[in-house]
N, C-alpha and C positions, 0 to 999 in steps of 0.2 A: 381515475387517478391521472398525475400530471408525469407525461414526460418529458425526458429533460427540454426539448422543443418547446412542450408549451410552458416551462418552469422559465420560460427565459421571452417566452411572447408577451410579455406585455404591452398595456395600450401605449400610444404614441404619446399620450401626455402622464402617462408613467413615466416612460424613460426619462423623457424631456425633466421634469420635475427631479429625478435621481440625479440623473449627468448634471444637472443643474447645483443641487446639493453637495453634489461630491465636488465638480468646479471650484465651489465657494469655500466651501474647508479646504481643500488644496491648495488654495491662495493663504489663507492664513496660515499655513504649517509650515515649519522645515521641511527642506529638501529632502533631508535626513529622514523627519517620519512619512512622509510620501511615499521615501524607499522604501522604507521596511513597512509598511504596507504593504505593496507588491511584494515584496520577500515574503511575506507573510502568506499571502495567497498561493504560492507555490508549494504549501505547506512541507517544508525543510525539513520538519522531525518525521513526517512518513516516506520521502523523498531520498533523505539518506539510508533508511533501512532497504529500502527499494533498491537503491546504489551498493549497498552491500551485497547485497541478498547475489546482485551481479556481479562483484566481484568474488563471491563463491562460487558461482558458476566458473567465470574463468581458471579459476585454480584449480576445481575441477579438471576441466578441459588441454590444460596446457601443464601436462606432470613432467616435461624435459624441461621447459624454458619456457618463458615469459617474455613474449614483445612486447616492450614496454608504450612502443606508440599507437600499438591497437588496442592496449590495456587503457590509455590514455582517454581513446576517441571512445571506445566502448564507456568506459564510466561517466563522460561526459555528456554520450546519445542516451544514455540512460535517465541522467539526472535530468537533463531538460526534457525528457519524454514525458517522466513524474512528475517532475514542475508544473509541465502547461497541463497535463489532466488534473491536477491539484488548483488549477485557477480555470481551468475549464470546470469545473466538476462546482466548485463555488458560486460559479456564476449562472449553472443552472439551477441551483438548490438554494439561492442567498433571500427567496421567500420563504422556502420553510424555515433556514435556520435565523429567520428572526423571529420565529414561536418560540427557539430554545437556547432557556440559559447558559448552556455553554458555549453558544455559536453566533447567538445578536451580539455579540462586540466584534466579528470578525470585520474585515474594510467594508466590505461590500454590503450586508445586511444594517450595517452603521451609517452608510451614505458617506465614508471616505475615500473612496475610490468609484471610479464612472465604470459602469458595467459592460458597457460596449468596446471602453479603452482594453479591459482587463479579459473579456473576450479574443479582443485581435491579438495580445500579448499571446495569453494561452494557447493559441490556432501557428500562431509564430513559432512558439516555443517546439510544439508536439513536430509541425514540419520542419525547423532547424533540426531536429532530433534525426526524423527520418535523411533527411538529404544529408548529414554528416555521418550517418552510421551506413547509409549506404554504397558510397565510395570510398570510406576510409576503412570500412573493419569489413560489412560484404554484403550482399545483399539480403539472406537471409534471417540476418540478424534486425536488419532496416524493417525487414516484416512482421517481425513477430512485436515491435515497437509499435508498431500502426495499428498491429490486432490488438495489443495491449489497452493500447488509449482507446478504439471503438467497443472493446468489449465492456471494458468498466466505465464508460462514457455514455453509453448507447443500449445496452443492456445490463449491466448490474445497477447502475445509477438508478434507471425508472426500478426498478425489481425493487428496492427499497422500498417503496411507498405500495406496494402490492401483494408480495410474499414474504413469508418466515424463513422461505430457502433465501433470499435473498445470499446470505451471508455464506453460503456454501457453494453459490452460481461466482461469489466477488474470488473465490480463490483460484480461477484460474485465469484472468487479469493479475492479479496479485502475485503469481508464482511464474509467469512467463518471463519476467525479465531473469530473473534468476537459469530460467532455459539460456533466454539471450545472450548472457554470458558465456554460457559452453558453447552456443554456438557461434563466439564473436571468435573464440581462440582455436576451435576447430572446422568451423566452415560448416558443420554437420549437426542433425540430429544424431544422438546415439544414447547409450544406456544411462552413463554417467550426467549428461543433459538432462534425462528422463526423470534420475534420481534426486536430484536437487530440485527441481518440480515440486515430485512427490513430500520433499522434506520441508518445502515453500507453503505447499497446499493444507498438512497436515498441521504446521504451526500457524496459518493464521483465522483455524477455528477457534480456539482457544482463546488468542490474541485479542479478535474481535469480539467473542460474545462474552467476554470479564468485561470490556469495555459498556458493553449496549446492555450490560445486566446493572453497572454501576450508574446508569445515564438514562436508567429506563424510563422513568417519568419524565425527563425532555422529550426522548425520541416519540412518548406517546403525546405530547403535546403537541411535538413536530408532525403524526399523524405518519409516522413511519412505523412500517409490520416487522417491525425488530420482532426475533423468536421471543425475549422476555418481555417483549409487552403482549403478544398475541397470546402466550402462552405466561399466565403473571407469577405462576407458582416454582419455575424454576426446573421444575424436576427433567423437561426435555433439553432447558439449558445447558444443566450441570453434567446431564447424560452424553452430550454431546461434547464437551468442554473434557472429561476425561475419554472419553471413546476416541477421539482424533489427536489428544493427549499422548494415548496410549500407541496408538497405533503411527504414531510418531516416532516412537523408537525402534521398531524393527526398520522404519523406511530409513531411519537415520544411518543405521549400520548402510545401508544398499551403495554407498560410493567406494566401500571395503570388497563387498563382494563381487562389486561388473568391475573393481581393477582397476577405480579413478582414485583411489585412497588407497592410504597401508592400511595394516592392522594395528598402527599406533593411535590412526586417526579414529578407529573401532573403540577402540579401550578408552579411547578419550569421551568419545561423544556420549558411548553408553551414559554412564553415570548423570552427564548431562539432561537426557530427554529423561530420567528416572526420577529427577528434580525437578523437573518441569512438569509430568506425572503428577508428582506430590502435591503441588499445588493447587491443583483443579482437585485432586481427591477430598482437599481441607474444605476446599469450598463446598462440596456436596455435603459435607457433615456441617456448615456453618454458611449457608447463602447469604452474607452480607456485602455491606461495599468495599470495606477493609478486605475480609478473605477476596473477592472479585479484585480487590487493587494488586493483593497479591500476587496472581495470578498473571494480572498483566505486566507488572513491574518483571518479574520472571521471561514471559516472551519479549519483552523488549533487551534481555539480557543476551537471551538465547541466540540472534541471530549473531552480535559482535562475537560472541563468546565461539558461533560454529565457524565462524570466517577464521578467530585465531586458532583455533584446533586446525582448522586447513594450511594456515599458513606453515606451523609449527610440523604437521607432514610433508606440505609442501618442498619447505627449507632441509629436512632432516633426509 
C-alpha cells in the first residue's frame, strides 16, 4: 500500500508534465479562479468545523472571561493548522482521488494547480500555524497543532488504504484541536479539555462513516479499506454509527459534571445527542444514501449547534 511519501513520489517526468499542465491552465484563468483553487485545497468546510470545534474548547476552558487576543490567535493557529493538512493531505492522495467521482475535479487530481507549489503552501501553512500559536497563545497548544497535522498526515492518511479502523485511529487528530482550545485559554490539560476530546471523538464516528457509506463505491474504486466497503453489508457500519452515537451523549453531559459547564448547558445538550441518536438508529432500519445523508446532514448541525449551547451557558 502507498504512503503518503510514496503517494507524492512520483517520476521526474510525472511532475514535470503536471507542474507543466497546471502552469498552462493557470495562464489562461482568472486570478480569481486560481484563488479559489487554493481556497479550495484548504478545504474550508472541514477547516471551519475544525475551528469551531476550538472555539468550544476555549469556552470550555475560560468560564470567568474571555481574552479576546488569545481567542483571536488561537482560532487563527487553528484554521491555518486545518488549512495546510487539508492541502497537505490533497497532495498526497490527488492520485487516488482521480479514480473517484467525487474527488477528480478537485485542483490538483484536474491538473489546475502544480503539486509542488501547493505542497510548499501546505508545509507554510501547518508551520505559520505552529510559530504563531506558539508565542502568542503558549506553547502547549503550538504542540498539540503539530501532533495534529503528523497524526492525520503521517498516520491516519496512509491507515486509509490499509485498515477498516482507519476511521477510528482519524478521531484522535480530529478531536485534538478541540483539546487545543482548552488548553490555548488555560495553559493546561485538565478534565474539561479531556471532555470536549471525548465529545470530538465520539461525533466524528458517525460523521464520517454516513459519509464513506454514501461514497462507498468511489472509495472502493479509490482502493481505500473504508469499514463499508471492506465490510459491504453494512451491519458493522450501522453498529458502529449508533454505538458512538450513543455513547455520545453521556460524554456530552461530562463538561456539566468536571465543572466547565452549568446544568443549563446539561438540559440543553441532552436532547441534542438524543437527535443525533435517532438518526443513525433510522439508518440501521433503512441502510440507504438518503437515511446515511441524514445522518450526516445531522453531525454537521451538531458541532455549530454545541458551540451555541456553550456560548448561550457561557454568557448566562
Amino acid at each position: 500500500m502507498d504512503s503518503p511519501s510514496n503517494g507524492s513520489s512520483d517520476t521526474p517526468l510525472a511532475v514535470a508534465a503536471s507542474s507543466s499542465a497546471a502552469d498552462t491552465q493557470s495562464a489562461t484563468r482568472s486570478v480569481g479562479a486560481v484563488l479559489w483553487d487554493y481556497a479550495v485545497l484548504a478545504k474550508p468546510e472541514i477547516s471551519s468545523v475544525v475551528t469551531l470545534s476550538a472555539f468550544a474548547g476555549f469556552l470550555l476552558g475560560a468560564p470567568a472571561g474571555l481574552d479576546g487576543w488569545v481567542l483571536l490567535w488561537t482560532l487563527l493557529g487553528v484554521a491555518l493548522c486545518a488549512g495546510g493538512v487539508g492541502v497537505l493531505n490533497q497532495v498526497f492522495e490527488r492520485r487516488f482521488d482521480a479514480q473517484m467521482q467525487r474527488t477528480a475535479a478537485r485542483p490538483l487530481p484536474a491538473g489546475r494547480v502544480d503539486p509542488d507549489v501547493a505542497r510548499r503552501i501546505g508545509i507554510l501553512m501547518v508551520c505559520a500555524s505552529v510559530g504563531l500559536l506558539c508565542p502568542l497563545v503558549n506553547a502547549l497548544t503550538a504542540v498539540l497543532a503539530a501532533l495534529t497535522a503528523a497524526l492525520y498526515l503521517f498516520v491516519y492518511t496512509p491507515l486509509k488504504r490499509k485498515t477498516k479502523w482507519n476511521t477510528l485511529v482519524g478521531t484522535v487528530p480530529g478531536a485534538l484541536p478541540a483539546l487545543g482550545g482548552y488548553t490555548a485559554a488555560t495553559g493546561h490539560l485538565g478534565p474539561g479539555g479531556w471532555s470536549i476530546f471525548g465529545i470530538l471523538a465520539c461525533w466524528q464516528m458517525p460523521h464520517f462513516l454516513s459519509l464513506a457509506w454514501m461514497y462507498r463505491k468511489d472509495y472502493a474504486r479509490g482502493d481505500y479499506a473504508m469499514l463499508p466497503v471492506v465490510e459491504p453489508d453494512g451491519d458493522s457500519t450501522a453498529a458502529q454509527m449508533i454505538g458512538f452515537a450513543a455513547l455520545l451523549v453521556p460524554v456530552s453531559l461530562l463538561p456539566a459534571l468536571v465543572g466547565s459547564a452549568s446544568w443549563i448547558y446539561g438540559v440543553a445538550v441532552l436532547p441534542l445527542g438524543l437527535w443525533f441518536l435517532a438518526t443513525t438508529i433510522v439508518f440501521q432500519g433503512e441502510r440507504t444514501g438518503q437515511k446515511a445523508k441524514r445522518v450526516l446532514k445531522a453531525s454537521v448541525l451538531y458541532i455549530p449547534a454545541l458551540v451555541g449551547i456553550l456560548m448561550v451557558d457561557w454568557f448566562i
